[in-house]
N, C-alpha and C positions, 0 to 999 in steps of 0.2 A: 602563239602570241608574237605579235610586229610591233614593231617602236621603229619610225619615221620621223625624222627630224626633218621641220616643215621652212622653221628659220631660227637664225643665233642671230638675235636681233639687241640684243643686251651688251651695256659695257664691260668690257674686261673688268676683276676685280684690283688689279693692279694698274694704275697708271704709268705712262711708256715715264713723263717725271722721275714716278718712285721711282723707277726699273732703272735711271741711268745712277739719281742719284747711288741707288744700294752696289751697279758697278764701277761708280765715280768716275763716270765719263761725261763732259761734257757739252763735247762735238757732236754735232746734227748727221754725221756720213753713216753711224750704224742703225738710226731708229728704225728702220724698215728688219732690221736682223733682231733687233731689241724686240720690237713689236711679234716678230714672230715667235718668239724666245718667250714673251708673257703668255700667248696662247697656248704653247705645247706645258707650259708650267702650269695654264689653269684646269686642263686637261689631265696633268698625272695628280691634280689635288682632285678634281669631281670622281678618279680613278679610287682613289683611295677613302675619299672623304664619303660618297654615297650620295652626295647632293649636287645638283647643279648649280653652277656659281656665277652663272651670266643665263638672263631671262631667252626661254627657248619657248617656241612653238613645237609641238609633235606632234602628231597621226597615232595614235594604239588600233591594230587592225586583233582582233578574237574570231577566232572561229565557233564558238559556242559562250554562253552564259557561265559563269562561274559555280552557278549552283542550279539545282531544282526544288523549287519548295511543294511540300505536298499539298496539294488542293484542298481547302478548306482551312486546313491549321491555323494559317497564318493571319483570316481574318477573323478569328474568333478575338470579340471585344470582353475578355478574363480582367478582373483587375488583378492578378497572379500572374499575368501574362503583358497585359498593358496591351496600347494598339500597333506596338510597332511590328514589321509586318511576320516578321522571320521570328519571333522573340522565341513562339511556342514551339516552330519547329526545330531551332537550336536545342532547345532545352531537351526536348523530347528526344531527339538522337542525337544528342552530345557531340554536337559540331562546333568548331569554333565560331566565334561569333564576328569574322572577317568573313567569313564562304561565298556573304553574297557582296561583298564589295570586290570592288575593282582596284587595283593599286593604280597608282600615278607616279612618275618620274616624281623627286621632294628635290625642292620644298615645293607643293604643288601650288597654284597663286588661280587660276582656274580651270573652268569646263568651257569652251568657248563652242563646241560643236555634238551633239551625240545622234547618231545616226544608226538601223539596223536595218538587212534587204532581207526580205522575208521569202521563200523558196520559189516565189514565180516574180522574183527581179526588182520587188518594187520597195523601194525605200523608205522609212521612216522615219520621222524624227521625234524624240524623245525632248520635253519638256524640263528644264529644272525646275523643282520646287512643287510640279505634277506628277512626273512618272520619275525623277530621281533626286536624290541630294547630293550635296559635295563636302566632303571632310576635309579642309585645311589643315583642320589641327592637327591631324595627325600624321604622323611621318615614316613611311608615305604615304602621302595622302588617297581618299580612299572615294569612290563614287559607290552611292548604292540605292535598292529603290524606296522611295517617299514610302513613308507612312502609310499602310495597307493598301502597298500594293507591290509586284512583285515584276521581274524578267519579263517579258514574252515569250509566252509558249508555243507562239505559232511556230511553224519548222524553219528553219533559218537559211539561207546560201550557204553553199557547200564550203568557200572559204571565203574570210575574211569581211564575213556578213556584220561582225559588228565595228564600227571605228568610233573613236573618240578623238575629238580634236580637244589640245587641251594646251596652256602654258605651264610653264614651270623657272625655277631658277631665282637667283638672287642677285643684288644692286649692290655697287660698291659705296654708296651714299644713301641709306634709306629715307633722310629729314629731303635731304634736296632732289631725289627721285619723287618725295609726295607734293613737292610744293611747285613742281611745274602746273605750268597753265594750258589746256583744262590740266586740273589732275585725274590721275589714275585712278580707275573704278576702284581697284583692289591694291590694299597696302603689299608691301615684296618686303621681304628679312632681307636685312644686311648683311655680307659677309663680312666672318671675325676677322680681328685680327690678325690670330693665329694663324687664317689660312691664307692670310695675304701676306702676311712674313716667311710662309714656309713658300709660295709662289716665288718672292724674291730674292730668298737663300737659293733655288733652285735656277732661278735667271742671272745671278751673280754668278756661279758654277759655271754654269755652263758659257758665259761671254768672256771670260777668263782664259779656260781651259778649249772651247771649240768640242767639246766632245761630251759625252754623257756622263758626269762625275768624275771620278779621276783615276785615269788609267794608267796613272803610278803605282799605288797602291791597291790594283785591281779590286776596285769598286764597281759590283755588277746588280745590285739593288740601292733604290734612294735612299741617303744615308740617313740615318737613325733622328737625328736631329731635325731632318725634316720628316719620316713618315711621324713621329711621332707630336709632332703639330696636326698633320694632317687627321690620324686618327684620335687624338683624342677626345672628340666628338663623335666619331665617325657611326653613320648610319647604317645596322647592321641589321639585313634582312634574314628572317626565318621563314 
């Protein structure tokens, strides 16, 4: 699996404003050290947090399908079974019931591209809403296929036969992100609070001192008071 980041096209979740007020500076000579100081802060929060906190484009390149369903099972119309497509073959060999989804970078916000070259080069494109759906709700969010129906089983490219182009990430404003004109197809989560005050405990640190925490007191992990903003949400993958 590949994860290609395509563009960081989202605003920081901290504004360079907050950033001077929280170091009570405020002279215009350091915003460009300021501004870089809110990036590398929003970066050890999506490190820690599991989410990304400014809207991203990515590429996911797979070299194979996440599962195989067994031929037939899955389109048996069972009301025990229901018609969704994988139900009976979970059941029956006690898989989990992610196997046939795809993870996505969270908070996932959509699918913008899904593509697969099948073993003599030639490309397809995959439908939403025909050959697959998209779970937002869940975290992380998860692509998998529509309603009786499954993967392609034809033989795939040897690498990096399947990509999904896809968004991800969250707005420091979610009312004033929706209320632009046109607005946005798909609504975007706000980032907390929490983790925009632990951004700014971290960009106060460091425009103070010049260095990463404090090397008085050999501090060589972020200190407590911030991961523990960071993670008390934090998105943990199994």
């Amino acid at each position: 699996m590949h994860l290609k980041l395509v563009s960081d096209f989202g605003d920081e979740p901290v504004s360079l404003e907050e950033a001077k007020i929280q170091c009570r500076y405020t002279a215009d000579d350091q915003d460009t050290y300021i501004g870089g100081l809110i990036m590398a802060g929003r970066i050890i929060a999506e490190l820690y947090n599991g989410r990304q906190l400014t809207l991203k484009q990515w590429i996911l390149a797979l070299d194979h399908w996440p599962s195989t369903p067994v031929t037939g099972i899955s389109a048996i119309p069972n009301p025990y079974f229901g018609f969704w497509p994988s139900d009976a073959y979970r059941l029956l060999a006690g898989i989990r019931p992610e196997v046939s989804g795809i993870e996505l970078a969270a908070p996932l916000i959509s699918v913008d591209n899904f593509t697969w070259k099948d073993y003599n080069g030639n490309v397809n494109q995959l439908v939403n809403g025909t050959d697959y759906v998209v779970d937002t709700f869940k975290e992380p969010g998860i692509v998998c296929p529509a309603p009786n129906q499954n993967w392609p089983v034809t033989g795939l490219w040897p690498t990096s036969a399947i990509q999904i182009t896809f968004t991800s990430g969250m707005v420091p404003d979610a009312v004033g992100y929706m209320a632009q004109t046109p607005p946005p197809p798909n609504p975007v989560p706000e980032v907390g609070r929490h983790l925009k005050q632990a951004i700014l405990m971290l960009v106060a640190q460091w425009f103070e001192d010049r260095i990463p925490f404090d090397a008085i007191r050999n501090v060589a992990e972020v200190p407590f008071s911030v991961s523990a903003l960071l993670e008390s949400d934090k998105l943990w993958f199994t």
